[in-house]
N, C-alpha and C positions, 0 to 999 in steps of 0.2 A: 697227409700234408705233401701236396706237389716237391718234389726236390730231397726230400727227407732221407736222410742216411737209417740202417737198424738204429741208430743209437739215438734217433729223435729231433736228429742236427744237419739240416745240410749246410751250415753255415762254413766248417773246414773246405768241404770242397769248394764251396763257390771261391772262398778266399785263394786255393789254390788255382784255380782259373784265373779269376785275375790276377793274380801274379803273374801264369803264365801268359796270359794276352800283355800283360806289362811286359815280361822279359823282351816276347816280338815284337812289341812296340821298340824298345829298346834297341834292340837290331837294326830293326830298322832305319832307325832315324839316330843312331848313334852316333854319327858323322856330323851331325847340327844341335841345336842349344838343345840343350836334353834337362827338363826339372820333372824334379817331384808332382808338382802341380800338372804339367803338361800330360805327363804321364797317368796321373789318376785323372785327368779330366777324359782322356783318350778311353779309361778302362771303366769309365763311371762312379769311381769310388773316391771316397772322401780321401784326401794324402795323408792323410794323420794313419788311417786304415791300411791305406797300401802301403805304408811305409814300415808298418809293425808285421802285417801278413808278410811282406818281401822279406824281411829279414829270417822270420820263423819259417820260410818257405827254401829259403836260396843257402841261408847263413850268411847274407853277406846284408850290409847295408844298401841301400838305394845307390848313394852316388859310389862306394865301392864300384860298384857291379856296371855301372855305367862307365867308370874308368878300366876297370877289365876288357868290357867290353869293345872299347878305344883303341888299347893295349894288345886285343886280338888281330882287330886288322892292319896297328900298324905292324905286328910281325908276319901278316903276311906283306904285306907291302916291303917291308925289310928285306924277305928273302927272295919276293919273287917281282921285285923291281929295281931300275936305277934311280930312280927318286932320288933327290937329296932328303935327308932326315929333316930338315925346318919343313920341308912341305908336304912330308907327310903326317909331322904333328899337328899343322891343320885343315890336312885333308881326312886326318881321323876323327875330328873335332876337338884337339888341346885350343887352349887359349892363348899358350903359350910355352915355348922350345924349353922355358925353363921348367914350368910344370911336366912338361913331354916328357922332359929326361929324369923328373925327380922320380915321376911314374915308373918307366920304364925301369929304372934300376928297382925300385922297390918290388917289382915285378921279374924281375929277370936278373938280379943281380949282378946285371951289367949295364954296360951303356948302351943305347941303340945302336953305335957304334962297332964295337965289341960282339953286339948280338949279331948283327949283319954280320960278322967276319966269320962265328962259329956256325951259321946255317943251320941251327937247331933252336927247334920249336919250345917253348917251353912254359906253363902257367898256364893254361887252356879253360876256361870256365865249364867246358860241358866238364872236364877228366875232376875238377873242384868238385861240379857238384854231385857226381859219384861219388864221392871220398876216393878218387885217386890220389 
């Protein structure tokens, strides 16, 4: 059977493929409306699918992962720009400064504010999904 692992399944890896063409979708386009749907339509799988693969793949939920992902570039933007913070919560694609910020603290334990002042990085989805 084309694809077939020893164990008679190649069904895990494919799932983990597309998760990972999910995750780069996700990158990619993190900065605009980002759904479940969008995302399984881009990787060809049902969302019901990718969205249990994603979790048993990443640990993390769909839209978790999409808000981290958010969360990553507005900390570089934090550290390595003068931006004001409204327009980088949606130039990273928040909906809104107050969701930005409920994120960022539950994320960093501070304010965007705060983070910018201390210049350290912190919450990194690659260092998560090694179990750092």
């Amino acid at each position: 059977m084309a694809g077939a692992t020893k164990h008679g399944h190649g069904r895990p890896r494919r799932a983990k493929i597309a998760v990972l063409k999910a995750l780069a979708f996700i990158q990619q386009h993190a900065t605009k409306k980002v759904s479940l749907g969008k995302v399984a339509k881009a990787v060809k799988k049902h969302p019901n699918y990718l969205s249990e693969q994603f979790k048993q793949v990443t640990g993390l939920n769909f839209v978790e992962y999409v808000a981290r992902a958010r969360f990553e570039k507005a900390c570089d933007y934090l550290l390595n720009s003068n931006r004001r913070i409204s327009q980088i919560a949606f130039t990273v694609g928040f909906q809104s400064l107050s969701q930005f910020n409920r994120t960022f603290k539950r994320f960093s334990g501070r304010s965007p504010t705060q983070y910018r002042a201390s210049g350290i990085c912190a919450g990194r989805i690659d260092k998560i999904l090694r179990g750092e």
